[in-house]
C-alpha positions in Angstrom: 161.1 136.7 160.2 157.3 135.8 160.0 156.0 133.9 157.2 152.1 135.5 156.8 150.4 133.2 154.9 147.3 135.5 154.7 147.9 136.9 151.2 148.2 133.7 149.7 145.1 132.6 151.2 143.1 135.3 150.0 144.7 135.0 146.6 143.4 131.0 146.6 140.1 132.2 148.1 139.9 134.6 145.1 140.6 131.9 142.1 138.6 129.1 144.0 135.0 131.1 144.0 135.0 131.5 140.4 135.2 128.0 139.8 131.6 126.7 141.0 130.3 129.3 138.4 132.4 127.5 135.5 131.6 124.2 136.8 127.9 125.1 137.0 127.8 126.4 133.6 129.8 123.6 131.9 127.1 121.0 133.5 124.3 123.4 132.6 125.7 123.5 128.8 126.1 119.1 129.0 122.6 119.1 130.2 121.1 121.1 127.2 122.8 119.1 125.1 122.3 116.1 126.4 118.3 117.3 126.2 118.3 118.1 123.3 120.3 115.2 122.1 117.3 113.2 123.5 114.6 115.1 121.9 116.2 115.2 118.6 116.3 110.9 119.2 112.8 111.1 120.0 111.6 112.8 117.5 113.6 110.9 114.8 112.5 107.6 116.8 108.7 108.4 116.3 108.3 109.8 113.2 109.9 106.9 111.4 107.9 104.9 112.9 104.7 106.1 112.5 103.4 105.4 108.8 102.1 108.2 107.1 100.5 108.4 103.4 99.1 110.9 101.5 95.3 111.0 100.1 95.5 111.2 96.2 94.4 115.3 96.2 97.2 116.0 98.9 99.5 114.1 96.8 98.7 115.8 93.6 98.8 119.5 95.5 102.2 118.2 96.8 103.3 117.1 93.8 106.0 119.6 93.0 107.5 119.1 96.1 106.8 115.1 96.4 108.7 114.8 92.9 109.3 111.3 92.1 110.3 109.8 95.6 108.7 107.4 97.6 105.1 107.6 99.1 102.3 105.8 100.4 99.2 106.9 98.4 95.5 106.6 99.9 92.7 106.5 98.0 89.5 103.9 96.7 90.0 101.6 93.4 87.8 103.2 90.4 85.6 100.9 89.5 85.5 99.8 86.1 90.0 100.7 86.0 91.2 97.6 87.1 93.2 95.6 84.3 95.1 92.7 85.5 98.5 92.2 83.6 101.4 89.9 83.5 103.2 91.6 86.0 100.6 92.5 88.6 98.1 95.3 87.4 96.7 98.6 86.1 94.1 100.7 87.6 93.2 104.4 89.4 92.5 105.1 92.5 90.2 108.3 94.0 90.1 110.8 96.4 89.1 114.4 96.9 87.6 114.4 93.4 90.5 113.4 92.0 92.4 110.5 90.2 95.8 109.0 89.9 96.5 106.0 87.4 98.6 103.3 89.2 100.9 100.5 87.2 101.2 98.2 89.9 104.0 95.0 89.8 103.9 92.1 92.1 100.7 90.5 93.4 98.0 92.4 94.6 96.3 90.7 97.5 93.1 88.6 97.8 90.7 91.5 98.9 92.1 93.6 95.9 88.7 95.1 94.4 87.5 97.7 92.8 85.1 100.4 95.4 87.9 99.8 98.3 90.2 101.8 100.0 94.2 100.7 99.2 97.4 102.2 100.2 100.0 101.7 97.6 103.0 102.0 97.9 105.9 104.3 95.0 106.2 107.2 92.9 104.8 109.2 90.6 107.5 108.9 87.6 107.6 112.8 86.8 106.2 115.6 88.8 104.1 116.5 85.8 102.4 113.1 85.4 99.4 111.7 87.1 100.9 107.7 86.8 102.0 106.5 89.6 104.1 103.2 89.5 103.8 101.3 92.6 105.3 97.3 94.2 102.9 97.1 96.8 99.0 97.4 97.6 97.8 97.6 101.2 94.3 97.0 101.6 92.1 98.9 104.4 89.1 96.7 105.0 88.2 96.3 108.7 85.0 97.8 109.8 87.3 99.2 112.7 89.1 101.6 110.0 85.9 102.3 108.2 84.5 103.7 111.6 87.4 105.4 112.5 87.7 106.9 108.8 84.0 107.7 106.8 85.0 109.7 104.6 88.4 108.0 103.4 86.1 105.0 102.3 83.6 106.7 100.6 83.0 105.0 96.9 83.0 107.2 94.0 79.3 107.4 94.1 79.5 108.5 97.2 78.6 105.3 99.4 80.0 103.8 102.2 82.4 101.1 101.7 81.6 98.3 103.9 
């Protein structure tokens, strides 16, 4: 009696070529992921760390949307609106042709003028108001961001900050 192990072999040939094709697939499917896994870190990386602000006419177009959370707000101190108060102070900023009043608390810093650029920081306190309540002022004032900016630091009379 003869044993033919031919049959089995062809049976183990059989299930063993569709195997590569799994295994190819399954590391094909852990490489997207793990792709996109890295762009999605990327991309959260980044942008968080980039700081972004909105002039005062893109944040009064956005308003709607912006609502009341927090922003960084661009624009140059009105002259003539600053009002210095217990708590830190009053004044409005420009840009675009338009204003926003800002209620500032804490202490604006030393180059805090009116006819300068500032970033200040918080929210507008309804998304039908123009005041914006802010805790911090961030004052643009090298001549490297004036170069690299003109028209961002552009006093209401039209002039060049310097």
């Amino acid at each position: 009696m003869s044993v033919s192990t031919a049959p089995d072999e062809s049976v183990g040939a059989a299930a063993a070529r569709p195997r590569p094709r799994r295994h190819r697939r399954r590391l094909l499917v852990v490489f997207a992921l793990l792709a996109a896994a890295v762009v999605y870190l990327l991309v959260e990386g980044l942008g968080s760390s980039l700081d972004y602000f909105d002039t005062v006419s893109q944040a009064l177009a956005h308003k709607t949307h912006i609502g009341t959370s927090v922003i960084r707000l661009e624009g140059v101190v009105v002259p003539g609106s600053v009002r210095r108060t217990a708590l830190g102070a009053d004044f409005e900023v420009s840009g675009g042709g338009h204003k926003v009043v800002v209620h500032n608390t804490g202490s604006p810093p030393e180059l805090f003028q009116p006819n300068i650029p500032v970033v200040v920081v918080g929210h507008f306190t309804t998304t039908g108001s123009d005041l914006f309540v802010s805790n911090q002022i961030m004052v643009k004032h090298s001549a490297t961001y004036i170069a690299a900016h003109p028209t961002r630091v552009r006093g209401p009379n039209g002039e060049i900050v310097r």
